[in-house]
PyMOL Python script that loads the backbone (N, CA, C, O; Angstrom):
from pymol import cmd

cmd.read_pdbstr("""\
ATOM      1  N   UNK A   1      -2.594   9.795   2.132  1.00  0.00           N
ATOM      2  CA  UNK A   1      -1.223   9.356   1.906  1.00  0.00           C
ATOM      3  C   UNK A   1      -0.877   9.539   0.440  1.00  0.00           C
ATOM      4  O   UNK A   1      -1.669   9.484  -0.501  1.00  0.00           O
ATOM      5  N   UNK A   2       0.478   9.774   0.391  1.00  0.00           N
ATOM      6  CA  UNK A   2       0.864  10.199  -1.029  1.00  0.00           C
ATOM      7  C   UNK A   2       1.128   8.697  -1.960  1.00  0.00           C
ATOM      8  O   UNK A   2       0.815   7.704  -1.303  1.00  0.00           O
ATOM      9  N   UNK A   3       1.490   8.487  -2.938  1.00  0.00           N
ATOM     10  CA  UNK A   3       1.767   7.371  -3.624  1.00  0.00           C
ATOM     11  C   UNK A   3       2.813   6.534  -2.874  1.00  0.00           C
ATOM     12  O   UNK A   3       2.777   5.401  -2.394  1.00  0.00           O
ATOM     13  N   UNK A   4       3.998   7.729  -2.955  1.00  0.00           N
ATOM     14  CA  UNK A   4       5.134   7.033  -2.432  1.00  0.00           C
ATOM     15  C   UNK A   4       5.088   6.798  -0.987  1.00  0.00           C
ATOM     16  O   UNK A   4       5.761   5.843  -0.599  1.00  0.00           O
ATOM     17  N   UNK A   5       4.368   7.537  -0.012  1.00  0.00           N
ATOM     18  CA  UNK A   5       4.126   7.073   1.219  1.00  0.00           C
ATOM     19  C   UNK A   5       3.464   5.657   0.934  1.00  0.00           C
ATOM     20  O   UNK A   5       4.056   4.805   1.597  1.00  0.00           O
ATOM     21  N   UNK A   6       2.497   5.151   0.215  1.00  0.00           N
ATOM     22  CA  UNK A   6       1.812   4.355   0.664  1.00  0.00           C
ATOM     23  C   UNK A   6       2.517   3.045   0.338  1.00  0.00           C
ATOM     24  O   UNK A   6       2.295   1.973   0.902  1.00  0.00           O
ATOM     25  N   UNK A   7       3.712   3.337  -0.995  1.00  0.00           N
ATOM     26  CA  UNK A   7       4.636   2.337  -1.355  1.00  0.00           C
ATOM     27  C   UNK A   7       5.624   1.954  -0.344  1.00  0.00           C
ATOM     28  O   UNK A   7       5.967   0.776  -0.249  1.00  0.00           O
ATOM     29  N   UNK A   8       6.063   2.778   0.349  1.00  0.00           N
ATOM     30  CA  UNK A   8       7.088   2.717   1.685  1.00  0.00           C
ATOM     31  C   UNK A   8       6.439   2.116   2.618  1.00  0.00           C
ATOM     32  O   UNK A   8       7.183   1.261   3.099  1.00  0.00           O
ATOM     33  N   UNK A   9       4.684   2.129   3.494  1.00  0.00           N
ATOM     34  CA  UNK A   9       3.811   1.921   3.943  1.00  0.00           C
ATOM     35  C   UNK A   9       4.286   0.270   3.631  1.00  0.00           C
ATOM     36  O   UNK A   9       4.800  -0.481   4.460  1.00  0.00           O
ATOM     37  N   UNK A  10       3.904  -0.114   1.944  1.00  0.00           N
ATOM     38  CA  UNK A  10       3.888  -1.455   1.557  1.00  0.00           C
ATOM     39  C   UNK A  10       5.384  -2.525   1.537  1.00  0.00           C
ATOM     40  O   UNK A  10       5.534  -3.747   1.507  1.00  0.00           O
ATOM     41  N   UNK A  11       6.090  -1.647   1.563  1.00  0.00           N
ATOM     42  CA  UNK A  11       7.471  -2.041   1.889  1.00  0.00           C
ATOM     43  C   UNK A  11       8.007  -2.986   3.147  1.00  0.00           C
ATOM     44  O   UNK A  11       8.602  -4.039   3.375  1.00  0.00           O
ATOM     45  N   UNK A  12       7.247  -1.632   3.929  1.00  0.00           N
ATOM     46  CA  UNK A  12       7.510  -2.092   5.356  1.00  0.00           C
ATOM     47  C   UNK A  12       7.236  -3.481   5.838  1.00  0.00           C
ATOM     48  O   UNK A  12       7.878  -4.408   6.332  1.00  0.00           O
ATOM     49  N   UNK A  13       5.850  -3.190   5.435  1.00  0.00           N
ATOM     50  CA  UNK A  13       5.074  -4.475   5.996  1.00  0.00           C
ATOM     51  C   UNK A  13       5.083  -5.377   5.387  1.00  0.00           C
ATOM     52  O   UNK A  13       4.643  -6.367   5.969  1.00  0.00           O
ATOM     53  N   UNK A  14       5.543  -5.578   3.977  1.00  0.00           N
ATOM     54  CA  UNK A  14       5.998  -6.765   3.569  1.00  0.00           C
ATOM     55  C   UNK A  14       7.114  -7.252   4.659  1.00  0.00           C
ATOM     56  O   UNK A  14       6.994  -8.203   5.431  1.00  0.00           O
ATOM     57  N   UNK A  15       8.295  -6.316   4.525  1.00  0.00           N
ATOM     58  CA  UNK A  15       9.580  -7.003   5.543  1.00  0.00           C
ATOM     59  C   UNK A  15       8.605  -7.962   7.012  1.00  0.00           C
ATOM     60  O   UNK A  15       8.521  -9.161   7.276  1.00  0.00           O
ATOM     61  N   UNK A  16       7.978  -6.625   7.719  1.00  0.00           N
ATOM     62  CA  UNK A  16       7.317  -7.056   8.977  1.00  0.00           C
ATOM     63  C   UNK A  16       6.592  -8.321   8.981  1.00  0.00           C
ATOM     64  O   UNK A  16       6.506  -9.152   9.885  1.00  0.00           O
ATOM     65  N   UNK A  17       5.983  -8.321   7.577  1.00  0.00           N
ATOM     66  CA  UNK A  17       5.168 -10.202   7.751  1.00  0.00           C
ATOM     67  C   UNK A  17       6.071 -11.348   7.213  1.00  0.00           C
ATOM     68  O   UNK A  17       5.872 -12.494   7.616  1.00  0.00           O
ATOM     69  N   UNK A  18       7.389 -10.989   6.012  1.00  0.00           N
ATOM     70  CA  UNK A  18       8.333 -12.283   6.492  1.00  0.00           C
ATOM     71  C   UNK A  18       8.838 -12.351   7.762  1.00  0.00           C
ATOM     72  O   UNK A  18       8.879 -13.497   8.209  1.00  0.00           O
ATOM     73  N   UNK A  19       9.426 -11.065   8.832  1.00  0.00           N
ATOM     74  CA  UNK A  19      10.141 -11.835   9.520  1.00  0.00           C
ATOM     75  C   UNK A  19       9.290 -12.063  10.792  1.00  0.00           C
ATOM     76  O   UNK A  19       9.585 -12.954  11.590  1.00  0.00           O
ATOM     77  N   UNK A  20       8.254 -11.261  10.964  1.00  0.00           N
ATOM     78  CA  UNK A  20       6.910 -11.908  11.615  1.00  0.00           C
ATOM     79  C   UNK A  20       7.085 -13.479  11.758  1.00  0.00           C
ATOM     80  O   UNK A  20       7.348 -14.143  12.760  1.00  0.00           O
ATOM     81  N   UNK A  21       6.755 -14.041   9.857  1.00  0.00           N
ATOM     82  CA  UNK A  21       6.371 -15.768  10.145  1.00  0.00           C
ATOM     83  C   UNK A  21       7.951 -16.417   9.838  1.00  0.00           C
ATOM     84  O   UNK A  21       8.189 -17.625   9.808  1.00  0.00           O
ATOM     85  N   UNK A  22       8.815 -15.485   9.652  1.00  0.00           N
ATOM     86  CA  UNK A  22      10.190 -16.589   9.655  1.00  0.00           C
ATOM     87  C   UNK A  22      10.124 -17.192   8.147  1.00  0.00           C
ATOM     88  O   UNK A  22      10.489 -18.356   7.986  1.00  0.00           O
ATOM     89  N   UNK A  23       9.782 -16.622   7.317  1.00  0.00           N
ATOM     90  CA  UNK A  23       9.190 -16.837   5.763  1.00  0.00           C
ATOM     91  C   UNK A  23       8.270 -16.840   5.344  1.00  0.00           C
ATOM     92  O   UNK A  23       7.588 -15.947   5.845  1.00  0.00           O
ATOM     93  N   UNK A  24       7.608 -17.551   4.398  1.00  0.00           N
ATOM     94  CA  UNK A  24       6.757 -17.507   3.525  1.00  0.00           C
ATOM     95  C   UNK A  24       5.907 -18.919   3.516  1.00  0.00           C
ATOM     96  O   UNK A  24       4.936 -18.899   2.760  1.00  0.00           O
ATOM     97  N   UNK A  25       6.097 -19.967   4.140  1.00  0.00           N
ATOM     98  CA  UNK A  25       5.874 -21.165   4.037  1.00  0.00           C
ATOM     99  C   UNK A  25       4.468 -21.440   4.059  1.00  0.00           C
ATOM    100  O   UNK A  25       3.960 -22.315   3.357  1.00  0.00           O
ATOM    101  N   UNK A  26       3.834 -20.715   4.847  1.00  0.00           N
ATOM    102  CA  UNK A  26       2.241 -21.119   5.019  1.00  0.00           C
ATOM    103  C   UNK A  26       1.413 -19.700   5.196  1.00  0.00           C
ATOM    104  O   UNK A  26       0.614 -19.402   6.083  1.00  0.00           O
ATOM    105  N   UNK A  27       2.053 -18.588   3.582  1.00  0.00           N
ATOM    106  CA  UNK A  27       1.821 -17.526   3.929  1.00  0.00           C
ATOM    107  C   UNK A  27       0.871 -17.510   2.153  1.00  0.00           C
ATOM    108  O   UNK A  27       1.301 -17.998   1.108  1.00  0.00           O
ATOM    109  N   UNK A  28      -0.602 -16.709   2.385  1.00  0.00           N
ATOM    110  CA  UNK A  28      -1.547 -16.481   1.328  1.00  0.00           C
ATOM    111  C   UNK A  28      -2.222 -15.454   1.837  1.00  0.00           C
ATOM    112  O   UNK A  28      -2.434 -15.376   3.047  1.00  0.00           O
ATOM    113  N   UNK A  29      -2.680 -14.452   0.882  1.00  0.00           N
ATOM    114  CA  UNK A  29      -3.180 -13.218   1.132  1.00  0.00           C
ATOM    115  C   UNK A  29      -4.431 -13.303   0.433  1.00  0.00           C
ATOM    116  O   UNK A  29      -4.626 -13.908  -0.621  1.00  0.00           O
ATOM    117  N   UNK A  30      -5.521 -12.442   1.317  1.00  0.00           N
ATOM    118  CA  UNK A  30      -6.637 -12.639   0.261  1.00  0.00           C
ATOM    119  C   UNK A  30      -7.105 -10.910   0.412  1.00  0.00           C
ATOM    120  O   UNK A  30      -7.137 -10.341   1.504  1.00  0.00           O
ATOM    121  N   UNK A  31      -7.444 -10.246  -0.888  1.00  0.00           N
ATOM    122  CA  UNK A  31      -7.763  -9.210  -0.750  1.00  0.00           C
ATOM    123  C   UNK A  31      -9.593  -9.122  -0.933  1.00  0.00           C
ATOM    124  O   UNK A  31     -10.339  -9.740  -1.691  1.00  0.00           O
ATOM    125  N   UNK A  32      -9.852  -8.175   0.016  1.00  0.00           N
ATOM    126  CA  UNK A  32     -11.300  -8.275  -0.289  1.00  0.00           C
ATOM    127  C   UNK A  32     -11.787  -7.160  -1.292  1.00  0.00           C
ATOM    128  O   UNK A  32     -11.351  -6.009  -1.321  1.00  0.00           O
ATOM    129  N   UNK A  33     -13.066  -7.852  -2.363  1.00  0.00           N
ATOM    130  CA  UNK A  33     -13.118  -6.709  -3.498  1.00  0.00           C
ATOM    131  C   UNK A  33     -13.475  -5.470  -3.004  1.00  0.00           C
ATOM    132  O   UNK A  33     -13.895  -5.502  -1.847  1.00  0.00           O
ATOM    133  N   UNK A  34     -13.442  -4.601  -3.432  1.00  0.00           N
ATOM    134  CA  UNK A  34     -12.395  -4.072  -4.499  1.00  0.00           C
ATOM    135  C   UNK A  34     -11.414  -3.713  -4.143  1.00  0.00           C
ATOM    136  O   UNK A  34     -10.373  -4.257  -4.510  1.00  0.00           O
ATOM    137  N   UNK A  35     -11.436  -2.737  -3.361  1.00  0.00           N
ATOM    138  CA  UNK A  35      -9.977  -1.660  -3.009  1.00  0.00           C
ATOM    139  C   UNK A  35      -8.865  -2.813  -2.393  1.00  0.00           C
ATOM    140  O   UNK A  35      -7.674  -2.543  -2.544  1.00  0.00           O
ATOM    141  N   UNK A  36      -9.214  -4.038  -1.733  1.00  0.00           N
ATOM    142  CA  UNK A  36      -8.547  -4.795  -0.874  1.00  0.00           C
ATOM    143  C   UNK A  36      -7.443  -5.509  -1.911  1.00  0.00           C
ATOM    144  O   UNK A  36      -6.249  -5.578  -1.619  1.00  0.00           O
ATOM    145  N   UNK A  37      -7.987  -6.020  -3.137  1.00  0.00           N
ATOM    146  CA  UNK A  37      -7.304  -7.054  -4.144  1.00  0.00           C
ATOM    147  C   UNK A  37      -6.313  -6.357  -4.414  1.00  0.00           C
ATOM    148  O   UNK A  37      -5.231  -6.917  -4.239  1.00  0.00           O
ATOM    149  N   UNK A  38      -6.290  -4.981  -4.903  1.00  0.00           N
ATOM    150  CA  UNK A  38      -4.770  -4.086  -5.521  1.00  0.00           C
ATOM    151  C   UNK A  38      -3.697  -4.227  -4.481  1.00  0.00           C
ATOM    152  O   UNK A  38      -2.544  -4.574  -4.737  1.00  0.00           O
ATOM    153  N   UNK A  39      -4.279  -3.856  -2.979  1.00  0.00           N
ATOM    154  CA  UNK A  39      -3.242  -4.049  -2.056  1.00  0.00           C
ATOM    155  C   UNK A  39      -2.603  -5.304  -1.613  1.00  0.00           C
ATOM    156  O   UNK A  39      -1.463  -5.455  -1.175  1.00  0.00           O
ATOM    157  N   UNK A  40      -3.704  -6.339  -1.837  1.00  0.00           N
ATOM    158  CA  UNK A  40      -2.841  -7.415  -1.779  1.00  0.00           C
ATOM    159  C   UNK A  40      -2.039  -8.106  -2.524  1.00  0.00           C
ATOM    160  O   UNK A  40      -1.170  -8.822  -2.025  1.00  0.00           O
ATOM    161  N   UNK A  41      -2.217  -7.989  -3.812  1.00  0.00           N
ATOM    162  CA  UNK A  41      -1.364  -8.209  -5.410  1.00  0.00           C
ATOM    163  C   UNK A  41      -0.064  -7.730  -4.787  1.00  0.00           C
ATOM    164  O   UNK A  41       0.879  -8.485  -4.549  1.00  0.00           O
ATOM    165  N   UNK A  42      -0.075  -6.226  -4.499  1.00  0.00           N
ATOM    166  CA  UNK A  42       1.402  -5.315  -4.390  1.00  0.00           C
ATOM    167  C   UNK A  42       2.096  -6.113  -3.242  1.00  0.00           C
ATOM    168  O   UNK A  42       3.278  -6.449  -3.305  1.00  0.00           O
ATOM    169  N   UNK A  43       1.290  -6.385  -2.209  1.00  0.00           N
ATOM    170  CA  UNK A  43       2.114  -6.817  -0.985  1.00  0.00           C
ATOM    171  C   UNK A  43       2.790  -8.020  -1.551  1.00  0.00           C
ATOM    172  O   UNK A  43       4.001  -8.236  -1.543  1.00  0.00           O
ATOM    173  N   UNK A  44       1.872  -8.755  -2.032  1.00  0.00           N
ATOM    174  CA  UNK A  44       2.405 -10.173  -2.518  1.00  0.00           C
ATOM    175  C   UNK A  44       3.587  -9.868  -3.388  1.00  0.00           C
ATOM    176  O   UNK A  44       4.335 -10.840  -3.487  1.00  0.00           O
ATOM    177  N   UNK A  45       3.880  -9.069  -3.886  1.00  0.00           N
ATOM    178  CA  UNK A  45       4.955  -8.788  -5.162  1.00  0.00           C
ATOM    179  C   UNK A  45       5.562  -7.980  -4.421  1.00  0.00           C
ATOM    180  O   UNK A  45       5.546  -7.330  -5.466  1.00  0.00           O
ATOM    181  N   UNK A  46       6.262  -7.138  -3.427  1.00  0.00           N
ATOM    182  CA  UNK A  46       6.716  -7.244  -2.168  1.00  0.00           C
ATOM    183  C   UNK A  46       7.447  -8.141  -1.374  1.00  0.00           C
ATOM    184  O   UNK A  46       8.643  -8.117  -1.085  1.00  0.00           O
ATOM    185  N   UNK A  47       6.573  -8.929  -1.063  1.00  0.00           N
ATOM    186  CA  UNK A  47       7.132 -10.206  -0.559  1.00  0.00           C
ATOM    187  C   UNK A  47       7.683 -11.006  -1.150  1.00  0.00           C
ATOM    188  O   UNK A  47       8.599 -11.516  -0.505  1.00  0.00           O
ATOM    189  N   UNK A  48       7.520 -11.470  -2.363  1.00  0.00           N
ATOM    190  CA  UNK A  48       7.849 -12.040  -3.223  1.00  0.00           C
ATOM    191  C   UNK A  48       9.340 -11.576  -3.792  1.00  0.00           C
ATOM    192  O   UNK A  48      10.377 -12.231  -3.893  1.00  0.00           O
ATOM    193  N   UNK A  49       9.118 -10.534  -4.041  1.00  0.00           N
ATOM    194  CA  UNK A  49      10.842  -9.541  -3.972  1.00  0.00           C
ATOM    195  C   UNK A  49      11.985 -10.141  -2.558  1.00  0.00           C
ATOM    196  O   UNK A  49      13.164 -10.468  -2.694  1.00  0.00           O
ATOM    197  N   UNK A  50      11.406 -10.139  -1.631  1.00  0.00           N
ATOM    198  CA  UNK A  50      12.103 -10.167  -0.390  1.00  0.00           C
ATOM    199  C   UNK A  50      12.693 -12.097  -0.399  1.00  0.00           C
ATOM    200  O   UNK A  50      13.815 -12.579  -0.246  1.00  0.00           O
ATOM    201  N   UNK A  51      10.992 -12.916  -0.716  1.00  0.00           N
ATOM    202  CA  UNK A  51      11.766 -14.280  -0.347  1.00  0.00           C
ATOM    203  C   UNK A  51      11.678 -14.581  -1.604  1.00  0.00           C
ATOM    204  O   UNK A  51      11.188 -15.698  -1.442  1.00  0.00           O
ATOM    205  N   UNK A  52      11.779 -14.453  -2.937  1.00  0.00           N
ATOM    206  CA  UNK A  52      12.316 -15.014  -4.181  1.00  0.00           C
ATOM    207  C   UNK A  52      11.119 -16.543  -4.251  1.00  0.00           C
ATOM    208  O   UNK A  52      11.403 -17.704  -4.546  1.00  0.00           O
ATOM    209  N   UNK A  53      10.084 -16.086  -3.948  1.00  0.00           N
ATOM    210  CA  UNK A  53       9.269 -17.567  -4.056  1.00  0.00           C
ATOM    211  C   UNK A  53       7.919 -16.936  -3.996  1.00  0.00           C
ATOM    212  O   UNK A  53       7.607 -16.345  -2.963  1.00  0.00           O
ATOM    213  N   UNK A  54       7.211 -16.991  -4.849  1.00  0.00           N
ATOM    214  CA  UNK A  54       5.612 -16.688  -4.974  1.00  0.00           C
ATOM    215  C   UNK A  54       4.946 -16.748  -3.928  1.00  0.00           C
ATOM    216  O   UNK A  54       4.969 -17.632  -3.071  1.00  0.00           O
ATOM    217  N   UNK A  55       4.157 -15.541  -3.981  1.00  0.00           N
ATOM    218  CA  UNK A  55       3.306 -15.498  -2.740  1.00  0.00           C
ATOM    219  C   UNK A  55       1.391 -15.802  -3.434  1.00  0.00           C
ATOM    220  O   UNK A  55       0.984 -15.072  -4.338  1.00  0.00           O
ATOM    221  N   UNK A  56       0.736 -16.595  -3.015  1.00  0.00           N
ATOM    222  CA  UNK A  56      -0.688 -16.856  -3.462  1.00  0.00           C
ATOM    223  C   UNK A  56      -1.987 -15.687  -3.183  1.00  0.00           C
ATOM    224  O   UNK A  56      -2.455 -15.604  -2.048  1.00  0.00           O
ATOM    225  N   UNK A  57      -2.330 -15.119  -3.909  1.00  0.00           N
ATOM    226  CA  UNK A  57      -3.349 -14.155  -3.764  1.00  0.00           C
ATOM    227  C   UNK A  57      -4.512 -14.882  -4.083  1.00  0.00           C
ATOM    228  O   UNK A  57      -4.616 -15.747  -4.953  1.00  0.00           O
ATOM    229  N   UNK A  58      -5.564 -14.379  -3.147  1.00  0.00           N
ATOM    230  CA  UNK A  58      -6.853 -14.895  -3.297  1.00  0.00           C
ATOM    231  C   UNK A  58      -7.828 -13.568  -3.291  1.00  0.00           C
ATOM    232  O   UNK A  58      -7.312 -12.454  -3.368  1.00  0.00           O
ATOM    233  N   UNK A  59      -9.089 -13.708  -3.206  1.00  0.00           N
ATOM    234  CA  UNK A  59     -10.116 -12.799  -3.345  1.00  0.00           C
ATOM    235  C   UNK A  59     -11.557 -13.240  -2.857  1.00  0.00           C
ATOM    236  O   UNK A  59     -12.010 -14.377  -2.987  1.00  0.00           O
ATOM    237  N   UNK A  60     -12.246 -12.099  -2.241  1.00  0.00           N
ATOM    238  CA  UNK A  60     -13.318 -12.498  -1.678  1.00  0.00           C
ATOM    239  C   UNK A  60     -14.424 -11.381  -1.443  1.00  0.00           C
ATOM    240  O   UNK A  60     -13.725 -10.447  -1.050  1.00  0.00           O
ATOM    241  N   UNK A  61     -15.715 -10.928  -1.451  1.00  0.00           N
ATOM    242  CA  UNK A  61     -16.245 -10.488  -1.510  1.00  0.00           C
ATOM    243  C   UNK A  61     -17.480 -10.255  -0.191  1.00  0.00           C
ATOM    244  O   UNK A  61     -18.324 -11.096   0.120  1.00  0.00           O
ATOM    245  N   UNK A  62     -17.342  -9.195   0.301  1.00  0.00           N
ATOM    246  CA  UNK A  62     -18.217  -8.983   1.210  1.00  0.00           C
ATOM    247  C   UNK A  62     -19.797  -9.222   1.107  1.00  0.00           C
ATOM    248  O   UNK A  62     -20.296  -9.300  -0.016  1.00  0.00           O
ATOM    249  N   UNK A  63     -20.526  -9.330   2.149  1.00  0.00           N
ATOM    250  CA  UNK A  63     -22.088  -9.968   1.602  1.00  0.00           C
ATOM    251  C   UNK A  63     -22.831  -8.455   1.345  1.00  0.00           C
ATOM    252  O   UNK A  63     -22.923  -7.438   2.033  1.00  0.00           O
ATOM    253  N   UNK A  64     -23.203  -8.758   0.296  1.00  0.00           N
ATOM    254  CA  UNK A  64     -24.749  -7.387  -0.324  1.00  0.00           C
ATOM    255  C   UNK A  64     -22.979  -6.706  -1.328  1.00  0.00           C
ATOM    256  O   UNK A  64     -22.853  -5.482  -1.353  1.00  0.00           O
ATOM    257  N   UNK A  65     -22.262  -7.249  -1.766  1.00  0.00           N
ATOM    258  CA  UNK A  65     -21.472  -6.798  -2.806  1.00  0.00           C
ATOM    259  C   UNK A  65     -22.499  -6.955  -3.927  1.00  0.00           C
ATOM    260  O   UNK A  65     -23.343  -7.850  -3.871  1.00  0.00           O
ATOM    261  N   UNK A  66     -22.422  -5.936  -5.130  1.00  0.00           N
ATOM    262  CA  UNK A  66     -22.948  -6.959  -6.620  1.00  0.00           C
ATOM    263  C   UNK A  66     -21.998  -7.807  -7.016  1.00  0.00           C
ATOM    264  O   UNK A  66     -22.351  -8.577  -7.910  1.00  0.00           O
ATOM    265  N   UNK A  67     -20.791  -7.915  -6.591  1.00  0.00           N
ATOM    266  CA  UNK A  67     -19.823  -8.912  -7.162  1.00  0.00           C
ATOM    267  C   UNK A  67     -19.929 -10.350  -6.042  1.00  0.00           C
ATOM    268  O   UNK A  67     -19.355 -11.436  -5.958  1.00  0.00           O
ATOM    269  N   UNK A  68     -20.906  -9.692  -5.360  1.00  0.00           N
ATOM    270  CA  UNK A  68     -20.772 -11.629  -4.360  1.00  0.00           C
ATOM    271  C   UNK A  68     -21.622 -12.315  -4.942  1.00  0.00           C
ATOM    272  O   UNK A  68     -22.634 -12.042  -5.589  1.00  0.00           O
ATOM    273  N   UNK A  69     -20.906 -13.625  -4.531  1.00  0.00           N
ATOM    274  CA  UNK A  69     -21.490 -14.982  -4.767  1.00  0.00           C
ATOM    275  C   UNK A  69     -23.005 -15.205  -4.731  1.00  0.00           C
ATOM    276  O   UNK A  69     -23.302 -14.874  -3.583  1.00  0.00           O
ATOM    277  N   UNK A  70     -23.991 -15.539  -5.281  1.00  0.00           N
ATOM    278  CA  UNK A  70     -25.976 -15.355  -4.578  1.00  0.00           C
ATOM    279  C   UNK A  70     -25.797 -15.827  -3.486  1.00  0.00           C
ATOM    280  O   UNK A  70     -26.384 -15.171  -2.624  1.00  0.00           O
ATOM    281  N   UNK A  71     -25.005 -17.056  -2.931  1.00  0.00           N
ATOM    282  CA  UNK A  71     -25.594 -17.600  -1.166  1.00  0.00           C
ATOM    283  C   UNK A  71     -25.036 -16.656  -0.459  1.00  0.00           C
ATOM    284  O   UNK A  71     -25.026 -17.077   0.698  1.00  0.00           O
ATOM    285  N   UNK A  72     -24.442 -15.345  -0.510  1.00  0.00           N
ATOM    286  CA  UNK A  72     -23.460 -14.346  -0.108  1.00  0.00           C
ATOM    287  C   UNK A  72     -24.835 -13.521   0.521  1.00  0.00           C
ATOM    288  O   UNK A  72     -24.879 -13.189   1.705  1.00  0.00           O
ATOM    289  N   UNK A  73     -26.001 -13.226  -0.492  1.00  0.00           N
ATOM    290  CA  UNK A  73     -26.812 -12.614  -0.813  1.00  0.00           C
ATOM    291  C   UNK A  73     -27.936 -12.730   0.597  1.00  0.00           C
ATOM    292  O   UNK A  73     -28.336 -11.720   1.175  1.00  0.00           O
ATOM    293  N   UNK A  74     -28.363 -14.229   1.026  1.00  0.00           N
ATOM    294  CA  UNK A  74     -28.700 -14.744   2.317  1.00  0.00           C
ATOM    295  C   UNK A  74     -29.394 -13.812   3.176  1.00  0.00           C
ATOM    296  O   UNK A  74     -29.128 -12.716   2.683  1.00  0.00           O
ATOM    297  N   UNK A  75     -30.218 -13.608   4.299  1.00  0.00           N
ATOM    298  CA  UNK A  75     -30.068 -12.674   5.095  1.00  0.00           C
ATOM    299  C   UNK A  75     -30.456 -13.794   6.175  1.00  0.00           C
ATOM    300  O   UNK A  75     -31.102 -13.448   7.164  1.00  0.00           O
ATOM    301  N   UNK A  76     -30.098 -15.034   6.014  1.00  0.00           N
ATOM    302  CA  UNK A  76     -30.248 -16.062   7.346  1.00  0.00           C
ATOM    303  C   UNK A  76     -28.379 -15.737   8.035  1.00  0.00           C
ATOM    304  O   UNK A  76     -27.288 -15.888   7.486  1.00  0.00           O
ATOM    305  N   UNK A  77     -28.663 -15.383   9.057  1.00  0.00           N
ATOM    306  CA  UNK A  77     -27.338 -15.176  10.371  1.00  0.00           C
ATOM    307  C   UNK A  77     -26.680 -16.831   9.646  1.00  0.00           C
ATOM    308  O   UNK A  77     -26.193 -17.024   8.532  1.00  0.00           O
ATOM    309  N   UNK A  78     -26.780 -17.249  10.130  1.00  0.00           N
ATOM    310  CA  UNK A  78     -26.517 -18.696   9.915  1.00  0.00           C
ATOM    311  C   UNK A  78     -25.873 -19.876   8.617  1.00  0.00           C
ATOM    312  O   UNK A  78     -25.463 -21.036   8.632  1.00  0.00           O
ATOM    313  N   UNK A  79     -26.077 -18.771   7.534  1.00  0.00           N
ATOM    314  CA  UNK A  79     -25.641 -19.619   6.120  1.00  0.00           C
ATOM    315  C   UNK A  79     -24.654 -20.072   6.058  1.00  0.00           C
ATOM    316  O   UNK A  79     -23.760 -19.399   6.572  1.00  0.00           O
ATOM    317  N   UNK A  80     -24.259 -21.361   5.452  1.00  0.00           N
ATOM    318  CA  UNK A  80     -23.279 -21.939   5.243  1.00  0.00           C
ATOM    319  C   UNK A  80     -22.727 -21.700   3.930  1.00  0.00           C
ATOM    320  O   UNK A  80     -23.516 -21.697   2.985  1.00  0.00           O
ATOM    321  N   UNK A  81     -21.465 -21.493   3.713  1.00  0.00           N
ATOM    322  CA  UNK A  81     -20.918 -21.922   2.378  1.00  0.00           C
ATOM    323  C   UNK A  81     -20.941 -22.906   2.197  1.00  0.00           C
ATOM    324  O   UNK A  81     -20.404 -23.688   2.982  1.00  0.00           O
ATOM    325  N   UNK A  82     -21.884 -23.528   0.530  1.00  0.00           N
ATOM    326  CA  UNK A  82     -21.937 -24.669   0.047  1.00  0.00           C
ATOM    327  C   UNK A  82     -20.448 -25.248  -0.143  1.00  0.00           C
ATOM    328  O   UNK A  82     -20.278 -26.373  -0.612  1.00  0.00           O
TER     329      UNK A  82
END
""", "prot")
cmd.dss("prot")
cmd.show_as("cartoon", "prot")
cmd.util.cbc("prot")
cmd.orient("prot")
């Protein structure tokens, strides 16, 4: 996809997830590192364009990332987040 395709791409689906939830009210995005966080920043600033009220970005990291958490690290099926 070209730049501007993927900006039109992000456009869209901003519109599609306000009128999806009917606003923004109990709406937070979390991008997963790496490639995931850029896209969710943009969407959020997107959306944020559309309903004039901040959208919350979060972040999270897949397990065997070097950027995850050590209990991330685990190889018990079963781990809990402390």
């Amino acid at each position: 996809m070209s730049a501007s395709e993927i900006e039109r791409t992000l456009v869209r689906l901003a519109h599609e997830v306000v009128e999806k939830l009917n606003g923004i009210e109990n709406l937070g995005l979390v991008g997963i590192r790496r490639r995931g966080i850029p896209i969710a920043e943009r969407l959020a600033r997107h959306i944020e364009r559309i309903e004039k009220s901040p959208v919350p970005v979060g972040t999270c990291s897949t397990p065997g990332a070097p950027s995850a958490p050590r209990w991330m690290h685990s190889s018990t099926r079963d781990a809990r987040v402390p």
